[in-house]
ChimeraX commands (.cxc) that place a marker at each C-alpha (Angstrom):
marker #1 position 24.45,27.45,35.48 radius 0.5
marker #1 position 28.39,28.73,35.60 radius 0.5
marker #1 position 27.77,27.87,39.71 radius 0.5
marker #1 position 27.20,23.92,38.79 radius 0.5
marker #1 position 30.35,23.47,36.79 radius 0.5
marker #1 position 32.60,25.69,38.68 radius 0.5
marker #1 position 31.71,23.69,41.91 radius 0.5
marker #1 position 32.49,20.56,40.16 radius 0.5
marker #1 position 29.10,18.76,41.69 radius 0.5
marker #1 position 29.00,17.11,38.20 radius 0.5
marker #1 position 31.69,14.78,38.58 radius 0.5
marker #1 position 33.12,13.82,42.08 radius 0.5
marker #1 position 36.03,11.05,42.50 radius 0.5
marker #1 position 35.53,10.50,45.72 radius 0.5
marker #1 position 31.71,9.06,44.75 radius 0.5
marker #1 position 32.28,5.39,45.08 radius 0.5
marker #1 position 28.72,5.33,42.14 radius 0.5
marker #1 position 30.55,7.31,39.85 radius 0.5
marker #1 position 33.04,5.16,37.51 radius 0.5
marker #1 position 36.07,6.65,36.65 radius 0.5
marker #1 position 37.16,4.47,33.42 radius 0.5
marker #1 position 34.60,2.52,31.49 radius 0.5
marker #1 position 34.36,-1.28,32.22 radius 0.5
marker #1 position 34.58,-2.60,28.68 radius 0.5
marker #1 position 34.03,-6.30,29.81 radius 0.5
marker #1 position 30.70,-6.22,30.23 radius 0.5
marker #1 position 29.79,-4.45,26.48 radius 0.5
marker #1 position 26.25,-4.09,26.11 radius 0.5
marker #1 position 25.48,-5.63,22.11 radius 0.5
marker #1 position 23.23,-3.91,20.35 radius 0.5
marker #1 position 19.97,-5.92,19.18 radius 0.5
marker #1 position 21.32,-7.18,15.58 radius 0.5
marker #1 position 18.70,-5.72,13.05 radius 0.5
marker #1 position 16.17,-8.21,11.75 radius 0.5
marker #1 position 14.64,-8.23,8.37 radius 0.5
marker #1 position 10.83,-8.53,9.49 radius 0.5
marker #1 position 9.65,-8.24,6.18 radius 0.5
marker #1 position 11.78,-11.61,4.90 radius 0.5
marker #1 position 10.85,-12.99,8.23 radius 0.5
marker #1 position 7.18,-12.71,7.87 radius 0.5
marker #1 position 6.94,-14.05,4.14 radius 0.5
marker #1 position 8.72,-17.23,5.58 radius 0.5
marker #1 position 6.43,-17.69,8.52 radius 0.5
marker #1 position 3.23,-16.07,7.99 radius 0.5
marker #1 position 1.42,-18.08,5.66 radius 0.5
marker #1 position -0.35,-16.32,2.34 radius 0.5
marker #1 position -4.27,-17.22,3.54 radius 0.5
marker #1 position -3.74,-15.19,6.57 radius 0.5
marker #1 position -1.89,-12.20,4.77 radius 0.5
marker #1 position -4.49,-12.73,2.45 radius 0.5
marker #1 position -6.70,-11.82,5.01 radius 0.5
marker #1 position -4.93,-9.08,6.92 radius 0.5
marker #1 position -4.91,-7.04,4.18 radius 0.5
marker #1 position -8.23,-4.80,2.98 radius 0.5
marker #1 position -9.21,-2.64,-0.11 radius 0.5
marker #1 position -10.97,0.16,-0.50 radius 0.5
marker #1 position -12.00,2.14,-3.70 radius 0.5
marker #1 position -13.46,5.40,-3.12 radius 0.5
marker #1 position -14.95,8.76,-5.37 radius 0.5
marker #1 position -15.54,12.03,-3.93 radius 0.5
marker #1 position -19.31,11.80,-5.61 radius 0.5
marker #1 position -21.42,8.97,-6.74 radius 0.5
marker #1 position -22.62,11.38,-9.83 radius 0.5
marker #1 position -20.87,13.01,-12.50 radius 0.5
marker #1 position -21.70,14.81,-15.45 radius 0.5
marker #1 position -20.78,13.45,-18.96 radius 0.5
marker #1 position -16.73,14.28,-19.75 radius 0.5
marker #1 position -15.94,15.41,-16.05 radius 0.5
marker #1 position -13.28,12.90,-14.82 radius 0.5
marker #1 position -13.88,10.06,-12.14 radius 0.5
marker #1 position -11.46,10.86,-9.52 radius 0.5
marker #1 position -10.77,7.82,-7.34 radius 0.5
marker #1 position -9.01,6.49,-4.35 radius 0.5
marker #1 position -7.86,3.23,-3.63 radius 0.5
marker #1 position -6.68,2.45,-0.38 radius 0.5
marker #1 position -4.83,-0.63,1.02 radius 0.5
marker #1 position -4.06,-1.24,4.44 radius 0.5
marker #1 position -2.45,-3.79,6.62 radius 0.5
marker #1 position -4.37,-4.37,10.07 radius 0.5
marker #1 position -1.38,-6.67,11.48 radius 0.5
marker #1 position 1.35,-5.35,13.66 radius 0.5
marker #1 position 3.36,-7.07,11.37 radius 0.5
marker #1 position 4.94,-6.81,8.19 radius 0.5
marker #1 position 2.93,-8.50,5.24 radius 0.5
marker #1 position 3.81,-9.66,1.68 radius 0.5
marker #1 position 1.14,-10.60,-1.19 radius 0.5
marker #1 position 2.68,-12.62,-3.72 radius 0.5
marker #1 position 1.21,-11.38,-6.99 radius 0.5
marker #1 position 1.44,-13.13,-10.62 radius 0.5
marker #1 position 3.72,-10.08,-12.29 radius 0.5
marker #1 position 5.68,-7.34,-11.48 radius 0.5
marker #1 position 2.04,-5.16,-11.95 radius 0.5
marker #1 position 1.21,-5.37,-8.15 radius 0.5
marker #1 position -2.48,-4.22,-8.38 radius 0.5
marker #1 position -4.97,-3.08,-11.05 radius 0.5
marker #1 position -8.27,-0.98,-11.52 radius 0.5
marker #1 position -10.84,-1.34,-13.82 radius 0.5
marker #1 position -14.29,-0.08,-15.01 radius 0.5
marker #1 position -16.95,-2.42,-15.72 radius 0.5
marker #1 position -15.17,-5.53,-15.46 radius 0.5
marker #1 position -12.49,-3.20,-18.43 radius 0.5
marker #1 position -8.73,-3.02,-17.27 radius 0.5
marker #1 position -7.91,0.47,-16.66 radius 0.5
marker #1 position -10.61,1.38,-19.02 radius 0.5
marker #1 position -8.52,-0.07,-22.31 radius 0.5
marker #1 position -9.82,-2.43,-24.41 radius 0.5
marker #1 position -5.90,-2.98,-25.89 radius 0.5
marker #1 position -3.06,-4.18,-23.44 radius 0.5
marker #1 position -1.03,-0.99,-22.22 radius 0.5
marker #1 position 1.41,-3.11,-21.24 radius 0.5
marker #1 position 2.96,-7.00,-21.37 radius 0.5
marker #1 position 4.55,-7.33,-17.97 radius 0.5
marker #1 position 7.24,-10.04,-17.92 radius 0.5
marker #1 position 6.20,-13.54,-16.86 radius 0.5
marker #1 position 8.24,-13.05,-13.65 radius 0.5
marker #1 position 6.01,-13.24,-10.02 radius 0.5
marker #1 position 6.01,-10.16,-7.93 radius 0.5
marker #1 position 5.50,-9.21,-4.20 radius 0.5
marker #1 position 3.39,-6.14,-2.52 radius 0.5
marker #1 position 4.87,-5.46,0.88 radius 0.5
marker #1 position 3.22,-3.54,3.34 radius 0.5
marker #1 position 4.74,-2.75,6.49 radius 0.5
marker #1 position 3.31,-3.33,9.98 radius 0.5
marker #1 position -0.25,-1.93,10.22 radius 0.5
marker #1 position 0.43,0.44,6.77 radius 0.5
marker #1 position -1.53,2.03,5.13 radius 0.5
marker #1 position -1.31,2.77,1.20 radius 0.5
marker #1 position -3.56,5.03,-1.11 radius 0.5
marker #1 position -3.04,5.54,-4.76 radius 0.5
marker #1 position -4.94,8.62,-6.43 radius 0.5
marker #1 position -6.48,7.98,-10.12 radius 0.5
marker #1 position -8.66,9.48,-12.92 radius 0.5
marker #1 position -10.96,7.79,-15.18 radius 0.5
marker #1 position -11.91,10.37,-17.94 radius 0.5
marker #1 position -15.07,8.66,-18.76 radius 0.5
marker #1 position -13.20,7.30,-21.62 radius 0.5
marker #1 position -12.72,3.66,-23.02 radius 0.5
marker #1 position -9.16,3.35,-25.05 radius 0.5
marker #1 position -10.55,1.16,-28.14 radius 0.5
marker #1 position -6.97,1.04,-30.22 radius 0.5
marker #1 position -3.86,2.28,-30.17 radius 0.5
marker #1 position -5.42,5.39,-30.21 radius 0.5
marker #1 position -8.66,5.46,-30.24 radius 0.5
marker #1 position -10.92,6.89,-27.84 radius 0.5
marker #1 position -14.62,5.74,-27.27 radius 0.5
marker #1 position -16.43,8.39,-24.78 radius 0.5
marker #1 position -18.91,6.65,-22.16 radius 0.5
marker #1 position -22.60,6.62,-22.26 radius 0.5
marker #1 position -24.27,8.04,-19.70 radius 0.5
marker #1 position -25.50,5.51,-17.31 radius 0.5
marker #1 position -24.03,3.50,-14.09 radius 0.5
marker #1 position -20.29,2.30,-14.09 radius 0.5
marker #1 position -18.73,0.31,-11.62 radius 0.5
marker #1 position -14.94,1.24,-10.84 radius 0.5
marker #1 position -12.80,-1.40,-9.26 radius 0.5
marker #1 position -9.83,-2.49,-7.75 radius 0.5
marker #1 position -7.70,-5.66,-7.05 radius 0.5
marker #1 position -5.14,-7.50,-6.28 radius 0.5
marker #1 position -2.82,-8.88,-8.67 radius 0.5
marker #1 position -3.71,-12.39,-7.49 radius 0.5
marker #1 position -5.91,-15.16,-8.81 radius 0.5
marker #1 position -9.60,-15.10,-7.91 radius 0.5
marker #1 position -9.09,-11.60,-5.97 radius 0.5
marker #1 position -12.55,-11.45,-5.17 radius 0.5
marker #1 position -12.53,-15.15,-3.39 radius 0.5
marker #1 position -9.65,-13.88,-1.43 radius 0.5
marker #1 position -11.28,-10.51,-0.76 radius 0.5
marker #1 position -8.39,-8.70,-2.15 radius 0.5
marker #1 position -11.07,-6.26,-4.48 radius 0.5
marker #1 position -13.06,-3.70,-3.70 radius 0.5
marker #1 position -16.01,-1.86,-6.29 radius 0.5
marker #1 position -18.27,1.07,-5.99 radius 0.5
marker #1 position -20.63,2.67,-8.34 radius 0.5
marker #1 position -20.79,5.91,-10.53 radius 0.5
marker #1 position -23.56,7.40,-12.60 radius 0.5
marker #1 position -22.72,9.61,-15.68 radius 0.5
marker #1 position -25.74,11.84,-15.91 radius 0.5
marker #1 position -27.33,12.66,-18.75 radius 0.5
marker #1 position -27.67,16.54,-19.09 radius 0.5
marker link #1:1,2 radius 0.2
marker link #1:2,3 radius 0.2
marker link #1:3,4 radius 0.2
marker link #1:4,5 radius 0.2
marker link #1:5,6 radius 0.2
marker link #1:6,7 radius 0.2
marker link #1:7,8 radius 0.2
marker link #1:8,9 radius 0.2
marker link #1:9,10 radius 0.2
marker link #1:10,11 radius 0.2
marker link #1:11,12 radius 0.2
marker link #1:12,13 radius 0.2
marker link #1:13,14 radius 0.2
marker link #1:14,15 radius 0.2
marker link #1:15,16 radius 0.2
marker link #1:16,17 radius 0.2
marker link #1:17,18 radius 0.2
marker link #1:18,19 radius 0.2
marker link #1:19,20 radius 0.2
marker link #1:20,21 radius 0.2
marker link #1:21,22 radius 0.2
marker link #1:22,23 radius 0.2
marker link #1:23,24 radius 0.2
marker link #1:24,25 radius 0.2
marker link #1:25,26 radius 0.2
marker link #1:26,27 radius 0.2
marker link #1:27,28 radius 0.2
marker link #1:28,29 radius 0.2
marker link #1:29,30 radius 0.2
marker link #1:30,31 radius 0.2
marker link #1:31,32 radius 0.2
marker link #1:32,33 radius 0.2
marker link #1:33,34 radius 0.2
marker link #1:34,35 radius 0.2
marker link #1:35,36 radius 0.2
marker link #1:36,37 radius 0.2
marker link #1:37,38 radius 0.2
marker link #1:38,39 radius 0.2
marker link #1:39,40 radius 0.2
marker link #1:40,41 radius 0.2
marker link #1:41,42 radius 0.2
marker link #1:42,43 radius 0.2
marker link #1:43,44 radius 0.2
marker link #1:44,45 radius 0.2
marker link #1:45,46 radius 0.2
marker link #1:46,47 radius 0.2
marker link #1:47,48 radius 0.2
marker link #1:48,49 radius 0.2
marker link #1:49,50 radius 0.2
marker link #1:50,51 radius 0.2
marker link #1:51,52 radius 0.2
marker link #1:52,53 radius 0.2
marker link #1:53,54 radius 0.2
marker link #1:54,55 radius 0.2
marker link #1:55,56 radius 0.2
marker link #1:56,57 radius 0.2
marker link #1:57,58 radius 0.2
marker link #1:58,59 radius 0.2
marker link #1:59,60 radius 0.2
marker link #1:60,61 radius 0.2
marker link #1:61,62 radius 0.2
marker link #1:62,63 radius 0.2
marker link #1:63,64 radius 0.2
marker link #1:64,65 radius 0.2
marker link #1:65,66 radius 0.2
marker link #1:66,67 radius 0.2
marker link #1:67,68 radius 0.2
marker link #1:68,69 radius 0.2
marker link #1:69,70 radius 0.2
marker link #1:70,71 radius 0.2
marker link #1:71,72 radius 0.2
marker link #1:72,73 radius 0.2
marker link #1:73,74 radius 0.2
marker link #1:74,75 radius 0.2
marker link #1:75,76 radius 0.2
marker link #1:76,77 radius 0.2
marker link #1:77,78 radius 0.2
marker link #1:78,79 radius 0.2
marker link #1:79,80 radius 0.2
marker link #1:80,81 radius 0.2
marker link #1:81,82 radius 0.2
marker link #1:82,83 radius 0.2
marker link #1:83,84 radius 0.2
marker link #1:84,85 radius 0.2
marker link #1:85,86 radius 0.2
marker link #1:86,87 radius 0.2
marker link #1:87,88 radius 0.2
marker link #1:88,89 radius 0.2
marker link #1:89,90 radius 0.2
marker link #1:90,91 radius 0.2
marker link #1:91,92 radius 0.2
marker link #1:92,93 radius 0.2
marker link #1:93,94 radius 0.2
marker link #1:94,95 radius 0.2
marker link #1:95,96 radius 0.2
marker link #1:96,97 radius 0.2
marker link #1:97,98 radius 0.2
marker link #1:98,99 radius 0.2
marker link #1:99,100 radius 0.2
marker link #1:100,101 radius 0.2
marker link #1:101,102 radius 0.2
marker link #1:102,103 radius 0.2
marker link #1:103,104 radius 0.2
marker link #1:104,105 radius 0.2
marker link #1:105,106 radius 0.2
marker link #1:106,107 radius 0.2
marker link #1:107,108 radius 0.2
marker link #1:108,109 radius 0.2
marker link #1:109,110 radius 0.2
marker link #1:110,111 radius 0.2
marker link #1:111,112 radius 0.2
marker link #1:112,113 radius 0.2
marker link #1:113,114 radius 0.2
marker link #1:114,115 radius 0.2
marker link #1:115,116 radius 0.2
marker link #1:116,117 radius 0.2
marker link #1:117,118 radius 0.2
marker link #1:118,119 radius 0.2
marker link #1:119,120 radius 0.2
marker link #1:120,121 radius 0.2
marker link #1:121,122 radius 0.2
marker link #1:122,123 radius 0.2
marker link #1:123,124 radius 0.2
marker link #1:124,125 radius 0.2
marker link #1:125,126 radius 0.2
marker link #1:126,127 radius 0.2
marker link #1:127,128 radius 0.2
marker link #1:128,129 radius 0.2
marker link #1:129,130 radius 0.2
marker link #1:130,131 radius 0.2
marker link #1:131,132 radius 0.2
marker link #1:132,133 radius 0.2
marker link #1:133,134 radius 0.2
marker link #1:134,135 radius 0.2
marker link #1:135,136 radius 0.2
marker link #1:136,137 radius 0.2
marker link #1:137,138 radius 0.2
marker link #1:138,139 radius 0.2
marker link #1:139,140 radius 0.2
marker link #1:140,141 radius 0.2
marker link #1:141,142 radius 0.2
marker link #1:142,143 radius 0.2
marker link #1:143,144 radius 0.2
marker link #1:144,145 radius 0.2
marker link #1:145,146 radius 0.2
marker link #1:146,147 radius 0.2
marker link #1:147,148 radius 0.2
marker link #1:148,149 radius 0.2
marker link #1:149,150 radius 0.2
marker link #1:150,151 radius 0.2
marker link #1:151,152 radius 0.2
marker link #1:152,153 radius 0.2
marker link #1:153,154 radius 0.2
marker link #1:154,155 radius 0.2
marker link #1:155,156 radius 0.2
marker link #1:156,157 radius 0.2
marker link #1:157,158 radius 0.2
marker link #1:158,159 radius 0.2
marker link #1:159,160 radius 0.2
marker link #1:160,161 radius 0.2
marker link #1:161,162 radius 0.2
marker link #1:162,163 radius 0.2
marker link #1:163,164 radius 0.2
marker link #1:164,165 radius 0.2
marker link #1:165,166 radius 0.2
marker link #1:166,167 radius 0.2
marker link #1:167,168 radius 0.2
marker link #1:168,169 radius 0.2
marker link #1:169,170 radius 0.2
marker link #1:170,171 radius 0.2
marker link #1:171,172 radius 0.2
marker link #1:172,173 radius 0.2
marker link #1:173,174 radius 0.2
marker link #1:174,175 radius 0.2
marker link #1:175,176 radius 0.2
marker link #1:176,177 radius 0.2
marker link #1:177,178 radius 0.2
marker link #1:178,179 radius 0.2
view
C-alpha cells in the first residue's frame, strides 16, 4: 500500500482527466426534500387510501380457558408505494372491541376532544399493536364483570364512519371454555 502513495499514481498533473481545482459553475443541487406524506393527503383521494390500507386482528389460539387473558394482534399495513393518510373523527386513531363492547368497557375511558385526527402510514408500512383482553367487562368506574364462558368476537377498526363499509375492520372469534 506505502508503494501506491509514494509513487504518486494517485494523483498525476500531467493527466489532462484529472481536474486540478473544482469547477464550481456547474454545482450539482441536491434534490430539495419533499414532504410525501403532505403530498399524498392532497392528491390521493380518501376512497383509494381507504382501500390501500388492510386490518388484521389476530390471537395466538382460538380457545382459552376462563380468566387466562386474550392476547391479540392487530396489524395494519399499507400495500401502496406511497405514503397514506386516514382521516379519522378524533385524535383516538383506531379502536378494539369485544362483542360489538369498546375495549371491553361498558363506561367511556376516555372523552377525546372534538378535534379530527390523521393515521399516517408510510409507503408500503406495516403497523402492529399488541393487546390483552382479560376476559373482563369494566361495568363502572370500577367495577369488574368476569365473562361467561362461551364465543366472543374481538375486533378492530378504524376510527372512521361505517369502518366496516370501508373495510377498515377486521374480527375473529374466541371461545372461553368451560372447565
Amino acid at each position: 500500500m506505502r508503494r501506491i502513495y509514494e509513487s504518486d499514481a494517485l494523483h498525476r498533473d500531467d493527466d489532462p482527466h484529472t481536474p486540478n481545482e473544482k469547477d464550481t459553475s456547474r454545482r450539482v443541487q441536491a434534490v430539495r426534500w419533499v414532504n410525501s406524506t403532505l403530498l399524498s393527503r392532497l392528491l390521493l383521494p380518501t376512497g383509494i387510501a381507504y382501500r390501500a390500507v388492510s386490518v388484521d386482528i389476530s390471537t395466538p389460539n382460538d380457545e382459552f380457558a376462563p380468566g387466562e387473558s386474550v392476547p391479540f394482534v392487530v396489524t395494519m399495513k399499507n400495500s401502496l408505494p406511497t405514503p397514506v393518510t386516514i382521516p379519522t373523527e378524533s385524535l383516538v386513531l383506531w379502536t378494539w372491541t369485544v362483542d360489538g363492547v369498546p375495549e371491553a368497557s361498558h363506561v367511556p375511558l376516555r372523552d377525546p376532544p372534538d378535534e379530527r385526527g390523521a393515521f399516517v402510514f408510510d409507503r408500503g408500512e406495516r403497523k402492529q399493536f399488541h393487546k390483552r383482553w382479560d376476559q373482563r367487562f369494566k361495568v363502572g368506574n370500577d367495577e369488574w364483570e368476569a365473562a361467561d364462558p362461551g364465543t366472543y368476537t374481538l375486533g378492530a377498526e378504524f376510527n372512521v364512519p361505517a369502518a366496516d363499509e370501508k373495510g377498515l375492520s377486521s374480527e375473529t372469534i374466541v371461545e372461553i371454555r368451560s372447565d
